[in-house]
Each structure stands twice: as structure tokens, then as C-alpha cells.
One Martini backbone bead per residue (centre of mass of N, CA, C, O) as a GRO file, in nm:
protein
  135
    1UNK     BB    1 -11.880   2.920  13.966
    2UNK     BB    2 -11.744   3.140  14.094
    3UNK     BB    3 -11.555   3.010  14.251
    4UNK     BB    4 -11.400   2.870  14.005
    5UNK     BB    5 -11.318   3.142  13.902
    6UNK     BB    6 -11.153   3.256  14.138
    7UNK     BB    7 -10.972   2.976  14.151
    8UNK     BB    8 -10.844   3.042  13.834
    9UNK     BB    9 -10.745   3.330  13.853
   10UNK     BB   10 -10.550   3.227  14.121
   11UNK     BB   11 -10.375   3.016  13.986
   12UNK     BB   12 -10.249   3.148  13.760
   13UNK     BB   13 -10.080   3.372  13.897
   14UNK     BB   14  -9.934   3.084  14.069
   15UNK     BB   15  -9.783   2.959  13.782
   16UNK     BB   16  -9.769   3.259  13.688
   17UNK     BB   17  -9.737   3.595  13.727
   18UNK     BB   18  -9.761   3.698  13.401
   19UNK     BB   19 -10.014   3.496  13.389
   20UNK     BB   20 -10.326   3.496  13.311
   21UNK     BB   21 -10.607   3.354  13.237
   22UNK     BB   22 -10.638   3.493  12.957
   23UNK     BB   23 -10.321   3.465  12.859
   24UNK     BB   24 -10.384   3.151  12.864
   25UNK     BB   25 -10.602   3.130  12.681
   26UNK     BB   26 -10.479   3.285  12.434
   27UNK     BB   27 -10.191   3.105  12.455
   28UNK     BB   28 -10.363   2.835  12.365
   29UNK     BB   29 -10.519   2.927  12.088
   30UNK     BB   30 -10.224   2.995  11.943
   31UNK     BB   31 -10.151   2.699  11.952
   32UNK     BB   32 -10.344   2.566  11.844
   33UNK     BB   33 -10.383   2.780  11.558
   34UNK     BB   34 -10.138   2.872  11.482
   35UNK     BB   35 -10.272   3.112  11.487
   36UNK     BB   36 -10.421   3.475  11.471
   37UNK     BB   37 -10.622   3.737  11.514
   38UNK     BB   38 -10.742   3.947  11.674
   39UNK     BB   39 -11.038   3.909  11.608
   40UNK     BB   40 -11.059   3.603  11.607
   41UNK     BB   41 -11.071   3.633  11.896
   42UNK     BB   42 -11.278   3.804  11.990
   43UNK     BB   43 -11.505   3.651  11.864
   44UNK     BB   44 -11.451   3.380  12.012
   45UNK     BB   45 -11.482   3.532  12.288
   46UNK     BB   46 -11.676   3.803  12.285
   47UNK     BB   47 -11.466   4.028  12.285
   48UNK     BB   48 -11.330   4.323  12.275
   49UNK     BB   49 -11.085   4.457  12.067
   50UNK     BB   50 -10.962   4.615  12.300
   51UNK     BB   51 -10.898   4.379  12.503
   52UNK     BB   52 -10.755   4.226  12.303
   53UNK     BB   53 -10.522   4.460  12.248
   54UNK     BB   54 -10.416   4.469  12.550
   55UNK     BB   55 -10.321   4.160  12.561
   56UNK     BB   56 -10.140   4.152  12.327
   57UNK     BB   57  -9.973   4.363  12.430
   58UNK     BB   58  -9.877   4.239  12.701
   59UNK     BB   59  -9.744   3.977  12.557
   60UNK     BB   60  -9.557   4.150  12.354
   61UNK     BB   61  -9.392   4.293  12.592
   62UNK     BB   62  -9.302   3.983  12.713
   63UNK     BB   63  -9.232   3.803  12.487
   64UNK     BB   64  -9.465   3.589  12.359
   65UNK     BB   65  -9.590   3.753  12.122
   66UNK     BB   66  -9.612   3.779  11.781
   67UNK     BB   67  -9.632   3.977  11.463
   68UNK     BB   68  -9.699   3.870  11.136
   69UNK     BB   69  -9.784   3.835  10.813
   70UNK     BB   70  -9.896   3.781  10.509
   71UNK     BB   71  -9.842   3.661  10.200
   72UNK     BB   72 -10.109   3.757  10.083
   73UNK     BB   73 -10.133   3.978  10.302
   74UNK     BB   74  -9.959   4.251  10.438
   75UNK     BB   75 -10.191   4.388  10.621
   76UNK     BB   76 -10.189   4.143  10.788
   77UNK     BB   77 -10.209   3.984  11.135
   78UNK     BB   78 -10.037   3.753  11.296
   79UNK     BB   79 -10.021   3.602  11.529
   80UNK     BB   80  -9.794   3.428  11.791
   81UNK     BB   81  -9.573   3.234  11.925
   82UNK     BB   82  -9.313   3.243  12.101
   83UNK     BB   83  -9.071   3.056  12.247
   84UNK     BB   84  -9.138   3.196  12.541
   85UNK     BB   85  -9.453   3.119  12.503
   86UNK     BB   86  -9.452   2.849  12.485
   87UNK     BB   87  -9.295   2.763  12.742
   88UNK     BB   88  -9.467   2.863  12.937
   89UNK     BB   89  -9.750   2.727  12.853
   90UNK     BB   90  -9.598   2.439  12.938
   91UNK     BB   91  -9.544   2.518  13.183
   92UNK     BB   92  -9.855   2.586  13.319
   93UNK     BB   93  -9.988   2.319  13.207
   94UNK     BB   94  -9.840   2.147  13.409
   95UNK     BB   95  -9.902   2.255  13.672
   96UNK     BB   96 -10.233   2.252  13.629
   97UNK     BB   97 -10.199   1.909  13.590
   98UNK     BB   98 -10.133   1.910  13.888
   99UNK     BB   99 -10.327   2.046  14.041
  100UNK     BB  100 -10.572   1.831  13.933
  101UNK     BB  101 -10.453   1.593  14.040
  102UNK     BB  102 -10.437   1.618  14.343
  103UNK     BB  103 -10.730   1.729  14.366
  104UNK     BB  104 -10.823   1.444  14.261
  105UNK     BB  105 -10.687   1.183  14.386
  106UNK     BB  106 -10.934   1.159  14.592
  107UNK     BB  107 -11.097   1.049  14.408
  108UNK     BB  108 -11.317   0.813  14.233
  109UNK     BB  109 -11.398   0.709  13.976
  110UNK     BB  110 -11.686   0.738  13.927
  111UNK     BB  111 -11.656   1.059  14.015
  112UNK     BB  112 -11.475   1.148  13.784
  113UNK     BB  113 -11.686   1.051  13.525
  114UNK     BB  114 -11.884   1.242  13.604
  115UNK     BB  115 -11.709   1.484  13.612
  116UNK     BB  116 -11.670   1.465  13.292
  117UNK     BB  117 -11.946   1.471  13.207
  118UNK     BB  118 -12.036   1.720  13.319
  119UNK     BB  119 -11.853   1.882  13.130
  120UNK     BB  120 -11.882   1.821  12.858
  121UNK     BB  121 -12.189   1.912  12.871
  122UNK     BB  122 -12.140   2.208  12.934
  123UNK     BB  123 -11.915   2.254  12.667
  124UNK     BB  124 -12.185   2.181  12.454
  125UNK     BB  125 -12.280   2.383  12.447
  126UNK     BB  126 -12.438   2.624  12.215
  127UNK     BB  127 -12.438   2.880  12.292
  128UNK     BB  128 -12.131   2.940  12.324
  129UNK     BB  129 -12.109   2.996  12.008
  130UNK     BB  130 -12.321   3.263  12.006
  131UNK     BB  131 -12.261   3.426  12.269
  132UNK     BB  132 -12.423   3.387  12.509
  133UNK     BB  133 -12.213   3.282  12.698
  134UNK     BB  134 -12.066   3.437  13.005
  135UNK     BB  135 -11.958   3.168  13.233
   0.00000   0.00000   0.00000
């Protein structure tokens, strides 16, 4: 797993400079639910609130993510991506998507099936769902 794990954070810096696994994570995120607030990133990811307003800095000085207010409570202030946050976060996804078919292309579909049933079965941990899951 930490093989994998610094497979993953070497991979994402080769698909775009700057772009971290975190920040890819991040950005992956806040397209998913179309926006949200930096504290909703912290719980959901178990990360301190202050990693958490680095990574966001970090993203808005690339102009990558912007903050909106709510219209509902002006206090409120939710995350978003920007168009060239959209833009970038799609060349990396389809890049990541290029590099998962070459290195899977010579396996068996047997082989490829088992590999998903086992990802599946990882990812359904409820640990993980408690912060329990730091790997």
C-alpha cells in the first residue's frame, strides 16, 4: 500500500506540475458536489482545518478554485471550481484514465475483475467513513 500510495502522489505531480495528489483529490471533490465549504473538505477527508485552508489557498492563488457566499447567509462562504479549475482537473482525470488502461492492458479480464472486486471491497470499508481509515 505505501508503494501504491507514492506510486499515486508521483503520478499526479507527472500529470499536471501543479497539481498534488491532495489538490487533485480536492478538486475532484468539489466537482463531485458541486461546491462546498473548506470545514465540509476537512470532516469528509478527517484532515486538519488549517491543511485543509493551505491546500485551498494554494488552489485559489493558481485560480484554480474561487469562494462564493451563500445567498441564504452571507457569513457562509462555499468553495467552487473555476473554469480552469473544470479544465485542468479534466486533462488530469483523462491522463490518470490513459495511464490506468496501459498499465492494466496486458491483464486477463479474470485478473482485471478480481482487481476491482478487491478495490470495491477496500473502498466499502465503514471504518473509513469514521476517520478511522488513515491509509
Amino acid at each position: 500500500m505505501t508503494a501504491f500510495a507514492r506510486r499515486a502522489r508521483a503520478s499526479a505531480g507527472r500529470m499536471h506540475p501543479e497539481l498534488s495528489l491532495v489538490s487533485y483529490t480536492l478538486l475532484g471533490h468539489l466537482e463531485e458536489r458541486d461546491g462546498c465549504r473548506a470545514t465540509d473538505l476537512a470532516a469528509h477527508y478527517a484532515l486538519d482545518k488549517s491543511t485543509v485552508s493551505r491546500q485551498v489557498s494554494a488552489l485559489e492563488h493558481a485560480g484554480l478554485v474561487e469562494r462564493r457566499v451563500t445567498p441564504d447567509d452571507h457569513r457562509v462562504q462555499v468553495l467552487h471550481l473555476t473554469r480552469a479549475g473544470r479544465r485542468i482537473l479534466a486533462q488530469v482525470t483523462e491522463s490518470r484514465r490513459t495511464a490506468f488502461r496501459e498499465r492494466l492492458a496486458d491483464w486477463p479480464e479474470e485478473d482485471l475483475i478480481r482487481f476491482a472486486a478487491y478495490l470495491e471491497r477496500y473502498n466499502a470499508w465503514q471504518g473509513a467513513a469514521s476517520g478511522e481509515d488513515q491509509g
